[in-house]
C-alpha positions in Angstrom: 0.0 0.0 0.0 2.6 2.1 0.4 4.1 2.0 -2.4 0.9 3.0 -4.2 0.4 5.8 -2.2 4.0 6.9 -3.2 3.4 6.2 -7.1 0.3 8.3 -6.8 1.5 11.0 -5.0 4.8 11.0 -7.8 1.7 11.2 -10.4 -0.2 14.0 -9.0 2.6 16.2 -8.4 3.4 15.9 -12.5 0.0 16.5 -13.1 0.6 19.9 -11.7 0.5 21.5 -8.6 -1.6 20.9 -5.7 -4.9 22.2 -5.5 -7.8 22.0 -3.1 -8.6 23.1 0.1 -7.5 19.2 1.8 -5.8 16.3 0.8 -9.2 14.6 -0.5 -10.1 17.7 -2.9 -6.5 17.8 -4.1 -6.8 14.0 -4.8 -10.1 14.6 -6.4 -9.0 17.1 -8.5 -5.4 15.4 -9.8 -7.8 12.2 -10.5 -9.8 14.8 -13.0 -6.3 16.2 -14.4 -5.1 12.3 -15.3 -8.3 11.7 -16.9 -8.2 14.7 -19.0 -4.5 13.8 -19.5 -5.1 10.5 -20.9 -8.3 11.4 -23.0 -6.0 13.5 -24.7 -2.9 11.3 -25.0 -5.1 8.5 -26.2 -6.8 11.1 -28.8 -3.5 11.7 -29.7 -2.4 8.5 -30.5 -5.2 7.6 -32.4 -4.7 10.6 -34.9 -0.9 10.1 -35.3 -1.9 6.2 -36.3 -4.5 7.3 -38.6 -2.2 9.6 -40.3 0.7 7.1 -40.8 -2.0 4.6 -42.0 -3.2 6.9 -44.8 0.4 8.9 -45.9 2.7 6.0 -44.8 1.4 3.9 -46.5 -2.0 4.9 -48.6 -1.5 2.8 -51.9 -2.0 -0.9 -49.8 -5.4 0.2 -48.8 -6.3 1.5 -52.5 -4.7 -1.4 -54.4 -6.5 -3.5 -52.0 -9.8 -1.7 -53.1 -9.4 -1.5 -56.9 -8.7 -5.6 -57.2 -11.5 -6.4 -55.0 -13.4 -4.2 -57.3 -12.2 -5.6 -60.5 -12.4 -9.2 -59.4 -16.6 -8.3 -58.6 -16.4 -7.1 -62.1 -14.8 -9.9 -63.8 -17.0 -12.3 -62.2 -20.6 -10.2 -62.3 -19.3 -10.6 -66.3 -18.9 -13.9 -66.1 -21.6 -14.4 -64.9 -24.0 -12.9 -67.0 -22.5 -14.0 -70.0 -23.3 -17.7 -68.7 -27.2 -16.8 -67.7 -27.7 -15.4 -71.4 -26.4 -18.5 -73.3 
């Protein structure tokens, strides 16, 4: 236990600096500061993988597409030409 109270104590004081009139409104309010903190962080990190995704690497997802597409194409053609005859 103690060492839990120690890691949260290290994690409040780099969320800031104390606020609150007592200890329990100074932990209430460093608990709302880490959840802003890691809405943000994990905000964050779901835009910087979204943007490798599509200028990393944007042709995989496209090529993907467009032969997906084509095969569909090729075989609706098939197809049809097999109901007419």
């Amino acid at each position: 236990m103690k060492e839990r109270s120690n890691l949260w104590r290290i994690i409040a004081k780099a969320l800031g600096e104390k606020s609150g009139k007592n200890n329990e409104e100074a932990d209430k309010v460093a608990v709302l500061r880490l959840i802003m903190f890691l809405s943000i962080f994990i905000t964050n990190a779901f835009i910087v993988y979204n943007a490798l995704r599509t200028h990393h690497f944007p042709n995989y997802e496209i090529q993907r597409c467009v032969s997906e597409t084509q095969e569909e194409r090729a075989l609706w053609k098939t197809e049809g030409s097999i109901s007419k005859n």
